[in-house]
Structure formats: C-alpha cells, structure tokens
N, C-alpha and C positions, 0 to 999 in steps of 0.2 A: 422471879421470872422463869418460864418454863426454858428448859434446855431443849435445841431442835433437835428431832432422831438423829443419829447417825443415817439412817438410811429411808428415801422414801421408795416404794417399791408399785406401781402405778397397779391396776386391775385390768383384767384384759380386757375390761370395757373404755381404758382410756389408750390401748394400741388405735396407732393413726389409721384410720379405714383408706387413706392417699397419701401415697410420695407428692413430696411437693419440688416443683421442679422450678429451680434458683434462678434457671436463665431465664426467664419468662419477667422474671423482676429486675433483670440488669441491663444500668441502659448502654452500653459497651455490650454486645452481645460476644461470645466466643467466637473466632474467625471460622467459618466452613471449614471441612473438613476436602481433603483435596484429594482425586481420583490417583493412586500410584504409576498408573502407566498412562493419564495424558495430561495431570498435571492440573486439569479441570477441578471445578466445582461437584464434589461427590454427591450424587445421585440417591435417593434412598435403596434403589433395584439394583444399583453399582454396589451396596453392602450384602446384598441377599445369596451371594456363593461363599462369603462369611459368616457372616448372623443369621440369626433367626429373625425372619420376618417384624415381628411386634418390636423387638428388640433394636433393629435397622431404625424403624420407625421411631422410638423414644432416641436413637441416637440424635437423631436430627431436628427434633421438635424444640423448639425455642418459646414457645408463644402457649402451651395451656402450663398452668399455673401446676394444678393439682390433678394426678394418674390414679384412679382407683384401684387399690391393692387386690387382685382377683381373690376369690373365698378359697380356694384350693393354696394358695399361698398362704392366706391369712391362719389357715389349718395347720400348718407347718408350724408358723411362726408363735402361734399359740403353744406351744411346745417350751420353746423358753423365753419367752417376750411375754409384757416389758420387762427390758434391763432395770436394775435397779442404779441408781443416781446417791451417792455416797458423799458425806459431810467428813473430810478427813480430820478428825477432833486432834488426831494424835499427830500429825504432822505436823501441823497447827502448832501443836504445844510444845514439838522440839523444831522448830525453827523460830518459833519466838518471834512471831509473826500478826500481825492486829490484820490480817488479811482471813477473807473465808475463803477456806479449799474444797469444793465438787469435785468429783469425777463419775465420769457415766462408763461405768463397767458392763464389758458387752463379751465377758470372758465365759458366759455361764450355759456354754452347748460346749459340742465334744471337741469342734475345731479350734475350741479356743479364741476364740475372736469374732469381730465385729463381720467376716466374710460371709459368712452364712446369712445375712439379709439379702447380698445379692444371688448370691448363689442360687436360693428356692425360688427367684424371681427366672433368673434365668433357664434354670433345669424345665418347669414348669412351661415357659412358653413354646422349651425345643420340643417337650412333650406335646403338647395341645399343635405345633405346626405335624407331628408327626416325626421329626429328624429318627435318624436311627441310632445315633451317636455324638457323644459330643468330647472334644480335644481341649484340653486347658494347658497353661503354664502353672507354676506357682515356684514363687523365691525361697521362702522359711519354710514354707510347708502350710501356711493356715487356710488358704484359700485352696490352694488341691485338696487340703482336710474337709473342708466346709462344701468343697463343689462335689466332692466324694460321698455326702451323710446325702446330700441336694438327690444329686444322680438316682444313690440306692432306694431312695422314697418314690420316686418317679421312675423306678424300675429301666434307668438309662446306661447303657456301655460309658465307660468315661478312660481318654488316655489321658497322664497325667505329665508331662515333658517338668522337670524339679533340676531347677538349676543346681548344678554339680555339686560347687561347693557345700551348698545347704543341704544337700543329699548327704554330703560326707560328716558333716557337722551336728545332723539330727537323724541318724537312720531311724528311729520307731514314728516320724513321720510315713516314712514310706508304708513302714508297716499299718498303720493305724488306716491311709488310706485305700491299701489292700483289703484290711479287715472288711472294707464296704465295697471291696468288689474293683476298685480302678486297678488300670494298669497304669503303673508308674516306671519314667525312662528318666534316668540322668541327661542334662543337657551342659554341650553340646553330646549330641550322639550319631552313631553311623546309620541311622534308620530316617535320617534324611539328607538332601542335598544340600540343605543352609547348614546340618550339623558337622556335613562330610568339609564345607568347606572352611567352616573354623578350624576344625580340628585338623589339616591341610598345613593348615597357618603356624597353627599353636596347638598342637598334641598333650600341651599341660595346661591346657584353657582353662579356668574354673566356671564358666557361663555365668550370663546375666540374666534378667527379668528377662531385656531385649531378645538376647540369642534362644532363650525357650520361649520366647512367642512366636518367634520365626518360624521353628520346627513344629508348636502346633498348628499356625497358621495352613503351613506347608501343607499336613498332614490334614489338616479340615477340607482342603480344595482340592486335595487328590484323590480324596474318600467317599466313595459313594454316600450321601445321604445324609453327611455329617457335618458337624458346624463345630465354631471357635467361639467361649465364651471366655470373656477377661474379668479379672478380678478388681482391676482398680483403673486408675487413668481417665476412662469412657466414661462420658457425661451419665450415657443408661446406668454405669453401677452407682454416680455417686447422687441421680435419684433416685435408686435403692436406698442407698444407704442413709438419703433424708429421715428416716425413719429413726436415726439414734439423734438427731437435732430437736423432731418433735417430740419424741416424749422426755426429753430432756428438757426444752421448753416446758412441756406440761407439769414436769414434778420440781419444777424451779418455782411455777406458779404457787404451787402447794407448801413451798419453802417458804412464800412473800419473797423471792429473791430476783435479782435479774445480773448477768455475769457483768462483770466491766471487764476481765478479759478471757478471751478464749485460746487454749493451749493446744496444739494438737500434732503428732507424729510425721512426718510429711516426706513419702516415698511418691506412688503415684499419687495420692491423694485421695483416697475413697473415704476415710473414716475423717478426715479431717471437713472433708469436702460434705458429709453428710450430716456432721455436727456441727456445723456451723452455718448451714443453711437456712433455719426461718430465723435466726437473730441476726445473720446477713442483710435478710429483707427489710427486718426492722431498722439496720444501719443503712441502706439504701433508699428506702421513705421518712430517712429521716427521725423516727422514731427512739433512735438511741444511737451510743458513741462506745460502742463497745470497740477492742483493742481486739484483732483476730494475728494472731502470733502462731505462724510455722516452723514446726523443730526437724530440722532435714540432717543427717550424719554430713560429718566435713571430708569426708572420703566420697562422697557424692552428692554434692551441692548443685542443683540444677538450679534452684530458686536463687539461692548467694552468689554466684557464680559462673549460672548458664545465660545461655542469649536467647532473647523473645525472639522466636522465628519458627518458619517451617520446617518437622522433621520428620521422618518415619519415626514411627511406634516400637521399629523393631531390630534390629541387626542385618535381615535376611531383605530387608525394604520392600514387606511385600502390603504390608499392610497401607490405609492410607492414610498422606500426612496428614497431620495438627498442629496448627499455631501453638506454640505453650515455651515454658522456660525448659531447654535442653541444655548437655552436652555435646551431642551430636551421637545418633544411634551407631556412630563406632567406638565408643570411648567403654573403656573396661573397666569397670571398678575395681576398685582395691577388695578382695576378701573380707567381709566385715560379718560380727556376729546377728547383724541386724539384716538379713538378707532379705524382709520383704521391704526393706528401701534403697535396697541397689538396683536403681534404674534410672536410665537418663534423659527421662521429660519428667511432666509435671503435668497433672490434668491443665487440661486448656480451658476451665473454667477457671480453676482456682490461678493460674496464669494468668488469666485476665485480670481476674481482682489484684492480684499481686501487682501487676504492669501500672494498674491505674489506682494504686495509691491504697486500695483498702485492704488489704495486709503486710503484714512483716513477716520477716523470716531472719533464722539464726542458724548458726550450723556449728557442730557442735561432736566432739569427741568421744567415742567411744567408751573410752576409760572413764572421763566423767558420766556419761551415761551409766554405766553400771555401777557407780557411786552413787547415784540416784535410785536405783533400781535396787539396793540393799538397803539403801534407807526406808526407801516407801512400804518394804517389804516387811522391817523388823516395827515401823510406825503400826501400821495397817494390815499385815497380815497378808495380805497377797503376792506371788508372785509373780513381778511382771514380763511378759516378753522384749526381750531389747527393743523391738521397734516401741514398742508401749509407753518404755523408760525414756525413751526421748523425750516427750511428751510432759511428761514427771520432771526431769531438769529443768524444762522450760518451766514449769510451772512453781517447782524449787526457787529460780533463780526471780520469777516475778514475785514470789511471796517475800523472796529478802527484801527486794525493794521496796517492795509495801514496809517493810520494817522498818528501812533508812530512812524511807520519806513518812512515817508515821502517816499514812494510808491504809484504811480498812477495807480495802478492795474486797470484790468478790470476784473468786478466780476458780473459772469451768474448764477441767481438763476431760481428753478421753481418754481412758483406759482400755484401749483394743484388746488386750486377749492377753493372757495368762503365760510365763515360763517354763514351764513345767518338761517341756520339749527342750528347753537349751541347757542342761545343768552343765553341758559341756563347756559352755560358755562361760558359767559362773564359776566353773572347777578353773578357768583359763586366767580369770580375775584372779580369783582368789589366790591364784598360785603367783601374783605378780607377773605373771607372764604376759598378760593382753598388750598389744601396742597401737598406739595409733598413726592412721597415713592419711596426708593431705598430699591431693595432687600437684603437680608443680603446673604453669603457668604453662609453660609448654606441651605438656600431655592435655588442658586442655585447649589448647590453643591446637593443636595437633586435629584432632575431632573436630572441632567448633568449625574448621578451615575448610572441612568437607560438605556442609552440610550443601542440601537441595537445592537450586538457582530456582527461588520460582519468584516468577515478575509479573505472571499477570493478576495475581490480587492487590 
C-alpha cells in the first residue's frame, strides 16, 4: 500500500477565485450589529466614518454565498498561497494514536500567520476607495506584521496601536513592522483620549485587544481621510479568511479524506472562523457530522465562560455592538504569552454557531499549551506560535482519545503562524517560570454586570 505524502501543497490554479461567505448558509443568522450612540439597527453608511466602503458592505451582507477575490488581491496572494495542508506521521507515531492528524499551515509569508489573507483584502479596497491611511490594532504582533507587508504593497501610511504587553514581550515585532514602513504606538498610550483614560485609571495597564482598538478607532475618526481595519472578530475578515477552509477542503479531496474533527485556536476568531467554514456548510445541509472544537486560553474564556449578549468591540465603546460570547469590553485580561487571544468577545458568527449547539469549546492552560507546542515542535519540526499551540493541545488531547476509544479519526487542525517572534516565551517555560491564571468568578462577574442594556432587539 502506497504511503500518503506528508504534504499536499495545492497549484495556484486550485487557490479559490471566491471567499465563501458562511452566513448566507446559516439558518440562525448573526444578530445585526447595533448603532453605538442610538442603540439602533447599524446601517451600512453608519459604518462608512470607520471602514472602508466595500468593506461596510461585506460587513453586513448575510445572503450572497460566494465574493470574488478581486485580481489585484489574487496577485498578492500568489506570492505565498496555497498553504500547504500537512499529514503529521510523526505525531501520530508518538502519541500512539490510530487517529489521522492534518494541519493547514498558513505560517509561510513574513507575518507569520494566517492574517495576511485579510490583511491584502483589506489594504486593497482602502486603496481602490482612495483613503489616505489606514489605523490598525494588533495583540502578538501578526496582524500589524501582516497589515504592515499589506499597507507597503499598496504603497499605504499605516499606524499600528500594539498592545503593551506584547510590545514588551516581542520587540523585533515592532521592528519588523517598521521594516515596512508602519508606525507602531504601545497601547494604552497618551496620544489618545481612550489611552489617556486608562492609563488615568491604571498607569501599569498592560492593554488589551479592546483598549488598542479603541485608540485606533479613535484615531481613524479624527483623521482626515483615514479608516480602521481589524484583524479578527468582523464577519468581513473571517470571509477573508474562508480561503484557508477551501483549500483545505480541496487538498483533503486529494487525500480521499474528510476531517471528523476540526481543531482550532479561538481568540477573536478569524482563523478558526475561516477554516471551518465550507465543511460548516456541509454540517449545516446535512452533508456531514463533523466535530468543530474551539481552544480558547482559561485566562480568557469568552466562549467557556462569557455570556451571549450585546457588547462593544472595544474598551473606548466606540465602535458598534455585536451579539457574540463576551466578558464584557471592561474586563482585563491576565498577561498571557498568547496575546493575539486576549480579547473579550468572540466573532458573532462563530457565537452563533457555538449558542446553537454546532461547536465546542475548551479552555485551557498556558503551561500545557506550551507542553504542546514543544512536542509538535520536536515531532514536526516547526515552531509554533502560542496562539497556534492551543490548537495543537486540542488536537493532542482528541488524538488520545481516539487512542482510548480505539477510533481512527481523522483530525484537521490549523496551524496559524509560526514562533519564532516568542523565544521569550519559550526561554519563560523552559526556565520553569511560566504560571498560569484563571479568573475568579467575581472579576467576571464584575465586567459581565456592566455590559450595554439593549431591549429593543
């Protein structure tokens, strides 16, 4: 019997010429997104002093199925797409597992990660409306990295707001986004009125996802001619990021294989939300019964822990609400090595599916994460980003199973992007040093207790 490659690696004639867009398939649709200062039903032209016009528009769209990838994007993306879709043999054979392990590696451009799909999506449209600039956040750094290569190709100004922490934890992030020309600010910072007011509060604030989208927000709507593009959360990136689901699908085909479970990192949701979108469809017509399994840090459990409701997007509450599983946009995470999933919602797509029964979710430690993330590493050879290795636990801990219940699953994980940026992290392990924090019931109960009174949906 022939042995399957370790790797199928697709030709750019099998990249998806369309994002395929999930909510158009679900019959729970996402709740509206809600005006911030009247509480109303958001408007597509109520988006347009934020986004970018095309962009407003794929926010809101519910109902066309598949968005054609413009050719100027698709010229980018040609660059390092398709990802190549990985048969881990060696994992396999030290977990001692009758189970098959995929993963779709999306580590192989400079930002290290799967954000560069939406990123060119984005940069691209601010160009073609004309903006003069564009303001981002970013947690770990991949997404400022990825909206940074984005920006410099489409010859765009980019400020980069890099939550503190993570700032302090990876500096040749800042640099690498410099390299491409962004300016990059620690957040909270004194160069706005949401950063002056944290730090007001708490002068040793480490910031969140939240409080650096506040301060770009801020800074988008004060700026002449400039917009706010996000990296994760918003339904627009995670049909960007449909495009690591289809060809993932496609070279599954070429395997003969189809996943029974899917494994995936789960801060705002983009990569998880992107990979598991057309075998979603198939689980919502019926089609298949696959397992879709969310790995969220237990230092910020929104999906374990948070409550289905209305919330702002951001600390500064400027942006506007989203049904989805929160914290409550005041709750502060704990310092964690995995900074692009310290945030306190959860896309409001993948919220939905979660609410109504078609995914799981697990939350999960630090420490064992990077237990994970050494093993996959010495298995396989790569190294993963913490957020990445969440992903890899979960998918660890379903191949045991497969092993106790003598199950030969087939199990699809993603592999978001690469380590290489955190050796600080691994030097932190390694020394015995790392510890892990779960919030107590009361810090969230604390947050949870504030969130938005809205009654007319």
């Amino acid at each position: 019997m022939t042995k399957i490659p370790h790797r199928i690696t697709l030709s750019e004639e099998h990249i998806p010429s369309a994002w395929y867009n999930l909510r158009a398939d679900m019959p729970n649709k996402p709740a509206p997104m809600l005006n911030p200062k009247t509480l109303e039903k958001a408007r597509e032209e109520d988006l347009y002093p934020v986004f970018c016009k095309e962009l407003s528009h794929q926010e809101l769209d519910e109902t066309t199925r598949f968005i054609d990838i413009p050719g100027e994007v698709m010229d980018m993306y040609k660059i390092y797409r398709p990802s190549p879709l990985i048969r881990a043999y060696n994992l396999e054979k030290e977990l001692d597992t009758p189970a098959k392990i995929y993963f779709k590696f999306e580590g192989n451009n400079t930002s290290g990660s799967h954000k560069l799909n939406s990123a060119i999506a984005q940069a691209f449209y601010a160009k073609k409306q004309g903006v003069a600039s564009l303001t981002t956040e970013t947690g770990a750094g991949q997404w400022g990295t990825a909206l940074s290569e984005a920006c410099a190709y489409f010859k765009l100004p980019l400020k980069v707001f890099m939550v503190k922490s993570s700032s302090q934890q990876k500096p040749y992030r800042k640099a690498i986004m410099e390299n491409f020309g962004a300016s990059v600010i620690a957040s909270p910072s004194s160069t706005t009125a949401a950063g002056r007011a944290i730090l007001a509060e708490d002068p040793q604030n480490g910031g969140s996802l939240g409080t650096a989208i506040s301060e770009a927000v801020e800074t988008a709507v004060t700026t002449e001619n400039c917009r706010y593009v996000l990296g994760s959360v918003l339904n627009q990136v995670l049909l960007h990021q449909s495009i690591i689901g289809l060809e993932a699908m496609e070279a599954m085909k070429l395997y003969d294989e189809y996943p029974d479970v899917i494994v995936g990192c789960a801060g705002g949701g983009s990569n998880l939300g992107g990979l598991i979108a057309p075998f979603m469809r198939d689980r919502l017509q019926g089609k298949a019964k696959t397992r879709f399994v969310a790995v969220e840090p237990i230092s910020c459990p929104s999906l374990t822990r948070g409550v289905f409701a209305y919330d702002y997007c951001d600390v500064g509450k400027i942006t506007p609400l989203a049904k989805m599983y929160t914290l409550g946009c005041t709750f502060k995470p704990a310092s964690s090595h995995a900074g692009g999933l310290r945030y306190h919602g959860m896309s409001p797509i993948l919220s939905q599916l979660y609410h109504d029964g078609m995914m799981e979710a697990i939350a999960v430690e630090q420490t064992r994460v990077f237990e994970a993330a050494k093993l996959f590493a010495r298995c396989e050879t790569i190294l993963p980003a913490p957020e990445s290795a969440h992903a890899i636990l979960g998918a660890v801990r379903e191949a045991v199973r497969c092993r106790e219940e003598g199950r030969a699953e087939t199990i699809l994980f993603g592999l978001t992007g690469t380590g290489y940026f955190d050796m600080a992290a691994y030097s932190v392990f390694n020394q015995g040093q790392m510890t892990d924090y779960r919030p107590t019931d009361e810090e969230l109960e604390k947050s949870i207790a504030v969130l938005p009174k809205v009654t007319k949906m």
